[in-house]
N, CA, C and O atoms as a Tinker XYZ file with bonds, in Angstrom:
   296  protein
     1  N     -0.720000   25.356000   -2.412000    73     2
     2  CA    -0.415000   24.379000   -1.382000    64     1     3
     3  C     -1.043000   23.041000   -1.761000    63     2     4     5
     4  O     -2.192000   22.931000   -2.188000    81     3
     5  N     -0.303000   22.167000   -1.594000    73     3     6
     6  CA    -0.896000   20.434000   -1.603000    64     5     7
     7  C     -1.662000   20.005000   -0.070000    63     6     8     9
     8  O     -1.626000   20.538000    1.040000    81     7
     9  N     -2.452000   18.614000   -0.679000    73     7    10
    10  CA    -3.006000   17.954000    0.094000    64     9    11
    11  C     -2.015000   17.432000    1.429000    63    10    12    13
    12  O     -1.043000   16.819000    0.987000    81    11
    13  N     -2.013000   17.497000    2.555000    73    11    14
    14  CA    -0.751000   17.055000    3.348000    64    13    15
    15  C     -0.976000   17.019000    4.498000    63    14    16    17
    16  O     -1.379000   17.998000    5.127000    81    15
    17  N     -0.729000   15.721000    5.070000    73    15    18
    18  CA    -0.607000   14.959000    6.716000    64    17    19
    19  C      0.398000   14.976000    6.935000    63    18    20    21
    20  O      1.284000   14.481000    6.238000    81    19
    21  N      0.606000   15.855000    8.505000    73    19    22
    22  CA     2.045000   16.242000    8.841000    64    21    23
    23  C      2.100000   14.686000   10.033000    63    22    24    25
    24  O      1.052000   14.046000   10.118000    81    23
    25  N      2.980000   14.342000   10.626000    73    23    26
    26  CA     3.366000   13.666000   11.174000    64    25    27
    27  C      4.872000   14.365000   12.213000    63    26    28    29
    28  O      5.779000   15.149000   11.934000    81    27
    29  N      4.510000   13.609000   13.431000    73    27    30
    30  CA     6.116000   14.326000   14.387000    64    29    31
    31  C      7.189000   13.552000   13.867000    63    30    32    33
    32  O      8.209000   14.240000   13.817000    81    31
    33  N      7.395000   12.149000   13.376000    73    31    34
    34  CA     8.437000   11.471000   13.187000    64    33    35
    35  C      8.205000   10.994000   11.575000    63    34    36    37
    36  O      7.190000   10.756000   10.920000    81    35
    37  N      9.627000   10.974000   11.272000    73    35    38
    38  CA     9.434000   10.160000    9.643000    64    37    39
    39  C      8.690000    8.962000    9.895000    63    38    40    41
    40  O      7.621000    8.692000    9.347000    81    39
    41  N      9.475000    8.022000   11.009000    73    39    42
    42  CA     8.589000    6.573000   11.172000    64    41    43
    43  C      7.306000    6.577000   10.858000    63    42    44    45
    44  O      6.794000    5.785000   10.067000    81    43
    45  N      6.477000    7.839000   11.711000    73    43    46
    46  CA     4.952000    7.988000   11.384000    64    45    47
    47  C      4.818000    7.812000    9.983000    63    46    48    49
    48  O      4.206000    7.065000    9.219000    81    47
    49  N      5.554000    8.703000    9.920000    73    47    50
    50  CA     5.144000    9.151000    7.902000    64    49    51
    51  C      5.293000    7.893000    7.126000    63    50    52    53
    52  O      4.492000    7.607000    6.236000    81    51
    53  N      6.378000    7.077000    7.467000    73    51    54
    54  CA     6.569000    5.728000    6.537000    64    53    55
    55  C      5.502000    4.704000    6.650000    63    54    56    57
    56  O      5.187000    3.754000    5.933000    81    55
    57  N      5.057000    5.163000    7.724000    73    55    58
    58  CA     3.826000    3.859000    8.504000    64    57    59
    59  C      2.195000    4.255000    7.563000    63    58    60    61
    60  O      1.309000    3.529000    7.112000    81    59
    61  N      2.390000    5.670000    7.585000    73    59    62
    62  CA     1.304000    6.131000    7.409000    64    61    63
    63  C      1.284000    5.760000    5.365000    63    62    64    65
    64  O      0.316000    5.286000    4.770000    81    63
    65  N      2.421000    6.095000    4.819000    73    63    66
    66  CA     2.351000    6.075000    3.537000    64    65    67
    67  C      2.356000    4.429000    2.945000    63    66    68    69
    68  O      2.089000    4.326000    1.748000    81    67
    69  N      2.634000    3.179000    3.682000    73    67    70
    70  CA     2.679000    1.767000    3.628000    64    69    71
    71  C      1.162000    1.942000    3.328000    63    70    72    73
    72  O      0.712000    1.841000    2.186000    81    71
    73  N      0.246000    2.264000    4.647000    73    71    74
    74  CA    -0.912000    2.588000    4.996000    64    73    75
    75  C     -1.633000    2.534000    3.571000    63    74    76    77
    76  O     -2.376000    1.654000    3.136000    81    75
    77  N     -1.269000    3.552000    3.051000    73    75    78
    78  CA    -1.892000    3.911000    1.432000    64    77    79
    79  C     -1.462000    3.117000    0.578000    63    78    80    81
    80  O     -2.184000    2.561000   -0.249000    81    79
    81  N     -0.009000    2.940000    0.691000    73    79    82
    82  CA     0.046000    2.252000   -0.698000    64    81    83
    83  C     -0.484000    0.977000   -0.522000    63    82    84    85
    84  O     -0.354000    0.184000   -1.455000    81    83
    85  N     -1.083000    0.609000    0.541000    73    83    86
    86  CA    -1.839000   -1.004000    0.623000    64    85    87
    87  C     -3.000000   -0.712000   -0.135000    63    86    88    89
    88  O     -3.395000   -1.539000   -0.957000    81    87
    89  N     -3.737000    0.614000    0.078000    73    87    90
    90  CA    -4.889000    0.827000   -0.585000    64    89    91
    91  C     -4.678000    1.603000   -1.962000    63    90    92    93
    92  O     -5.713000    2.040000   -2.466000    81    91
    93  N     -3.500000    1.834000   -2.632000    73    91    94
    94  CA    -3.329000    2.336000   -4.084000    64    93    95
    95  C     -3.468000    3.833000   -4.022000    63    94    96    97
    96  O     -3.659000    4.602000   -4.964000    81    95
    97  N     -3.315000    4.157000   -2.510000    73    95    98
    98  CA    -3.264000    5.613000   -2.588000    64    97    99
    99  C     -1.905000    6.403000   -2.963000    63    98   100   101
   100  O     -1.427000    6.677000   -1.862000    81    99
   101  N     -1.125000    6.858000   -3.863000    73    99   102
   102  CA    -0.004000    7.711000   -4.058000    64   101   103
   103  C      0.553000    8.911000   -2.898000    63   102   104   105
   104  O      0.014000   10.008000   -2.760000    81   103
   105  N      1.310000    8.606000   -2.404000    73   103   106
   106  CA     1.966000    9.494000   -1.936000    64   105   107
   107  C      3.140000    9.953000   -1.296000    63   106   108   109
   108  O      3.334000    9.142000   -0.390000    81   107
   109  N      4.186000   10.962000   -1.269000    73   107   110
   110  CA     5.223000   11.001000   -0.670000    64   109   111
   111  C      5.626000   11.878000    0.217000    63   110   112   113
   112  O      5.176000   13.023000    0.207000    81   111
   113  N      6.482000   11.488000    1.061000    73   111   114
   114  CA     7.174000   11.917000    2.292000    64   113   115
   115  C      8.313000   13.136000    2.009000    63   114   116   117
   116  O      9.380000   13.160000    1.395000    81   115
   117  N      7.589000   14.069000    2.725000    73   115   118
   118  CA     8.819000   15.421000    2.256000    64   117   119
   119  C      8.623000   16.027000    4.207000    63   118   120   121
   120  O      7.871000   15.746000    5.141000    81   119
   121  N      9.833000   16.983000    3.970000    73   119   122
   122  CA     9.711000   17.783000    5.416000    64   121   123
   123  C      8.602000   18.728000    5.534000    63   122   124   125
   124  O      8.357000   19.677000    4.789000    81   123
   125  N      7.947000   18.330000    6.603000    73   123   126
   126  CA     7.005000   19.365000    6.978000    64   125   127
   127  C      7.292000   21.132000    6.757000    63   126   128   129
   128  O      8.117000   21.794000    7.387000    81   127
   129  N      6.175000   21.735000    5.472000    73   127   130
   130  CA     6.779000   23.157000    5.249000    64   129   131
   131  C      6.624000   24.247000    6.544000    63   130   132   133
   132  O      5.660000   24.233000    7.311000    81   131
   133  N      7.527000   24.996000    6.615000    73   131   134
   134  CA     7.437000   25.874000    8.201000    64   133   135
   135  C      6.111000   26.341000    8.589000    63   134   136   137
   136  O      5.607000   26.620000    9.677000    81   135
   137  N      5.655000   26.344000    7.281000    73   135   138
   138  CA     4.072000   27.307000    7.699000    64   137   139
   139  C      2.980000   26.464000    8.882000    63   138   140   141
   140  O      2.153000   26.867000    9.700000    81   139
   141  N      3.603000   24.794000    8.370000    73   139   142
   142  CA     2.473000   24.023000    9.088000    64   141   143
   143  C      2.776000   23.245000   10.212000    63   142   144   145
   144  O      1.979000   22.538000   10.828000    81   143
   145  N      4.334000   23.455000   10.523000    73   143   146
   146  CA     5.003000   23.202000   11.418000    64   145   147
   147  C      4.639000   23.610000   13.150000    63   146   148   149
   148  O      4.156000   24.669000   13.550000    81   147
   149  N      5.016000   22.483000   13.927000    73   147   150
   150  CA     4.560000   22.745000   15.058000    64   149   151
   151  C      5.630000   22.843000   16.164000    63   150   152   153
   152  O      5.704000   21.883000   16.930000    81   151
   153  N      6.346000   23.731000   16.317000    73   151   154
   154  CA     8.231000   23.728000   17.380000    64   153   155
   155  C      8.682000   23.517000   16.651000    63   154   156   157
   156  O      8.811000   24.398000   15.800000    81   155
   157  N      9.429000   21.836000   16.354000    73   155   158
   158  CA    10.796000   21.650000   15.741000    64   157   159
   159  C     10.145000   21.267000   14.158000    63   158   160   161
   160  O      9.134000   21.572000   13.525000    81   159
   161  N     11.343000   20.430000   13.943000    73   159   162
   162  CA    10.806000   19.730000   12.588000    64   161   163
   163  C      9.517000   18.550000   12.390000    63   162   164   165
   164  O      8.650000   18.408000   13.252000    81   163
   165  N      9.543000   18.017000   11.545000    73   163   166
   166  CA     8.572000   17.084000   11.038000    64   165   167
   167  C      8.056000   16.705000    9.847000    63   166   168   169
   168  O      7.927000   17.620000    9.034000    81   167
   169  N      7.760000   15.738000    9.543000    73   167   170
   170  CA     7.748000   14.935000    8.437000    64   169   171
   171  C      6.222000   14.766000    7.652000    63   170   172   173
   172  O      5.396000   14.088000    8.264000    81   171
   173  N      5.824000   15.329000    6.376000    73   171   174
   174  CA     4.349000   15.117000    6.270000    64   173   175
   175  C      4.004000   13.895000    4.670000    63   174   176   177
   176  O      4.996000   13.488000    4.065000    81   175
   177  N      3.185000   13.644000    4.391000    73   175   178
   178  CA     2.788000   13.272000    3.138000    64   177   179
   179  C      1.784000   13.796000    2.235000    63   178   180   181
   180  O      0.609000   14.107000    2.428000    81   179
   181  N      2.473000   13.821000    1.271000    73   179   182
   182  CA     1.512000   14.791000    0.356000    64   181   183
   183  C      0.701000   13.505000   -0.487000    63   182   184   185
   184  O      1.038000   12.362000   -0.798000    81   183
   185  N     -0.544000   14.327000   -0.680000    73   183   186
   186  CA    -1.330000   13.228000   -1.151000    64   185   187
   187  C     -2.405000   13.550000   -2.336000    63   186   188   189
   188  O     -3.624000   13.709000   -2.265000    81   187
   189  N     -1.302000   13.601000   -3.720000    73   187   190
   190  CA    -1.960000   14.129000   -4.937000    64   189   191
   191  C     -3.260000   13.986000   -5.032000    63   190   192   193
   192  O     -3.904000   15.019000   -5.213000    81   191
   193  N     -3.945000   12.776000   -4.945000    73   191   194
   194  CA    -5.445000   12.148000   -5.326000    64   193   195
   195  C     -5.660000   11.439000   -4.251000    63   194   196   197
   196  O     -4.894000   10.895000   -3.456000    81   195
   197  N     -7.281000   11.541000   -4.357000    73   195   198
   198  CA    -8.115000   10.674000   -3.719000    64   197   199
   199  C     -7.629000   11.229000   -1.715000    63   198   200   201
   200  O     -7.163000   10.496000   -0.842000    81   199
   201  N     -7.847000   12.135000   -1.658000    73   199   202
   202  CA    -7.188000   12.846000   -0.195000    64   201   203
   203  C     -8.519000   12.522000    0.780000    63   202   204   205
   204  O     -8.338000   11.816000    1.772000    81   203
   205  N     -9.189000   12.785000    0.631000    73   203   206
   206  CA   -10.757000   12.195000    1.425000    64   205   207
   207  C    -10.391000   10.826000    1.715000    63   206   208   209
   208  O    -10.382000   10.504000    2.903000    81   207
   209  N    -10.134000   10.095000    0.975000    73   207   210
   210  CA    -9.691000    8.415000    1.594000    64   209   211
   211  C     -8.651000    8.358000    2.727000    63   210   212   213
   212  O     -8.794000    7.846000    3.838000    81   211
   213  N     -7.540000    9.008000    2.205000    73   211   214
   214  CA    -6.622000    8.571000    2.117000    64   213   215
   215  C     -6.331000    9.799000    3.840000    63   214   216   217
   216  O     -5.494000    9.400000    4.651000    81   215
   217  N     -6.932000   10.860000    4.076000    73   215   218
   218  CA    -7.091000   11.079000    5.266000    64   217   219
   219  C     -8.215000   10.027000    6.685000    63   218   220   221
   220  O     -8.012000    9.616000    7.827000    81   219
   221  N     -9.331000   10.002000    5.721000    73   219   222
   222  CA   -10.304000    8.754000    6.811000    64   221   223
   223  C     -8.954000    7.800000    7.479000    63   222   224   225
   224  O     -8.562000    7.634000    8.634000    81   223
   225  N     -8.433000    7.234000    6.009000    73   223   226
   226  CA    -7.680000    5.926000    6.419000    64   225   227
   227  C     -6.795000    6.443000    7.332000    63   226   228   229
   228  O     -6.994000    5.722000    8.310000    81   227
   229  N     -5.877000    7.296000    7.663000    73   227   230
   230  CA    -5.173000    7.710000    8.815000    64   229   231
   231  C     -5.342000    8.282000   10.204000    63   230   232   233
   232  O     -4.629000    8.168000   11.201000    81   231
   233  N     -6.947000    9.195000    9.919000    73   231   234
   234  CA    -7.779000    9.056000   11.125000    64   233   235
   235  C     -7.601000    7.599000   11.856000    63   234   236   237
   236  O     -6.939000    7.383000   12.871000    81   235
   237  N     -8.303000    6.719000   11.144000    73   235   238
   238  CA    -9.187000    5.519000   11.936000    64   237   239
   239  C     -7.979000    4.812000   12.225000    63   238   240   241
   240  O     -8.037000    4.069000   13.205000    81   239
   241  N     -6.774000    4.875000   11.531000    73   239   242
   242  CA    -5.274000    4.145000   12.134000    64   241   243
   243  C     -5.013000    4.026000   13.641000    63   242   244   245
   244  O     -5.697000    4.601000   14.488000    81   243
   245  N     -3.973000    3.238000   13.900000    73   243   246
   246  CA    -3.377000    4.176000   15.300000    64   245   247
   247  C     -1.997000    4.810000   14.961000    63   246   248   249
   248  O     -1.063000    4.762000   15.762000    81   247
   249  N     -1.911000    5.371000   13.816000    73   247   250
   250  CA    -0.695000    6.155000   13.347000    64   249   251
   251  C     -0.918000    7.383000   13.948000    63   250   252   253
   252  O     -1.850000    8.064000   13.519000    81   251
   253  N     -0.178000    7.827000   14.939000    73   251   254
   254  CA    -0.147000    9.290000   15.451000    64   253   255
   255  C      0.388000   10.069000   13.906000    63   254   256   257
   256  O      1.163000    9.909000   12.962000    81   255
   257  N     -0.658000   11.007000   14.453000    73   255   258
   258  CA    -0.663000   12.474000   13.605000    64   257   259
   259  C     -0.422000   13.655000   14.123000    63   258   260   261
   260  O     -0.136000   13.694000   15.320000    81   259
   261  N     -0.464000   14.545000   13.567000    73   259   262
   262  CA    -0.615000   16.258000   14.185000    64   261   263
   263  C     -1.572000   16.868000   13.166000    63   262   264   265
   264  O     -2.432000   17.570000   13.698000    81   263
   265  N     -1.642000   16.782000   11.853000    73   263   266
   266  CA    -2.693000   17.344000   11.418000    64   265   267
   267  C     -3.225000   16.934000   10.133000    63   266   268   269
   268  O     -2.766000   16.009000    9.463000    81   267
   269  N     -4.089000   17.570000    9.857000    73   267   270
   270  CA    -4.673000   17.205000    7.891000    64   269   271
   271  C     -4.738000   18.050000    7.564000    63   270   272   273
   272  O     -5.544000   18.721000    8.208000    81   271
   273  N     -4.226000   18.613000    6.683000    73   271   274
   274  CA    -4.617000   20.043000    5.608000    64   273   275
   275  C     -5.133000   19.721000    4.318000    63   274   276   277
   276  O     -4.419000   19.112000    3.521000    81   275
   277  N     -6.130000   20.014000    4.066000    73   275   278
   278  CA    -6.478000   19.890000    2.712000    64   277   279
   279  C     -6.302000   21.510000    1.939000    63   278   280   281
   280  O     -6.509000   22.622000    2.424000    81   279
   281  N     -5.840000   21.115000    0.559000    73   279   282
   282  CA    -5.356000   22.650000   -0.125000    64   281   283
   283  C     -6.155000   23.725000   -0.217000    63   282   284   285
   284  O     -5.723000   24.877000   -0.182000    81   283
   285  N     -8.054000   23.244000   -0.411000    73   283   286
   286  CA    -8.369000   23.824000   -0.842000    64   285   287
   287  C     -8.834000   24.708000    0.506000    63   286   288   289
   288  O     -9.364000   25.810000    0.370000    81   287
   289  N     -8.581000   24.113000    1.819000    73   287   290
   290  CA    -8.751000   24.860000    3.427000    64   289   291
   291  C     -7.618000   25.504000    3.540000    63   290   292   293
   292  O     -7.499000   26.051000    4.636000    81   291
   293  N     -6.702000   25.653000    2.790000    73   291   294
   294  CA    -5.643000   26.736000    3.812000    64   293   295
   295  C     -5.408000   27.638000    3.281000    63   294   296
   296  O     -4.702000   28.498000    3.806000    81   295
């Protein structure tokens, strides 16, 4: 499993991944996998490197979230 911030809407996800790439963080927008899914669908970003940043930075946002998974926790 990858590093990955799920989000309820793509919008989130696009907001959230601008977010990073302002700070040189890499990452992309795929559908939330079922396992981490919450009811319907949803949109997450996977976040090869530097995932400790690059989660703080979406905490302290006001980008609504639903969760953080880091790989090496699930």
């Amino acid at each position: 499993m990858e590093n990955i911030i799920t989000f309820a809407s793509v919008t989130n996800a696009m907001k959230a991944k601008e977010l990073l790439r302002q700070h040189r963080i890499a990452s992309r927008v795929i559908r939330t996998p079922a396992k981490l899914r919450r009811g319907s669908c949803g949109y997450s970003l996977v976040i090869p490197k530097r995932f400790s940043e690059a989660a703080e930075l979406v905490r302290s946002s006001r980008i609504p979230y639903r969760g953080i998974y880091a790989a090496d926790a699930m």
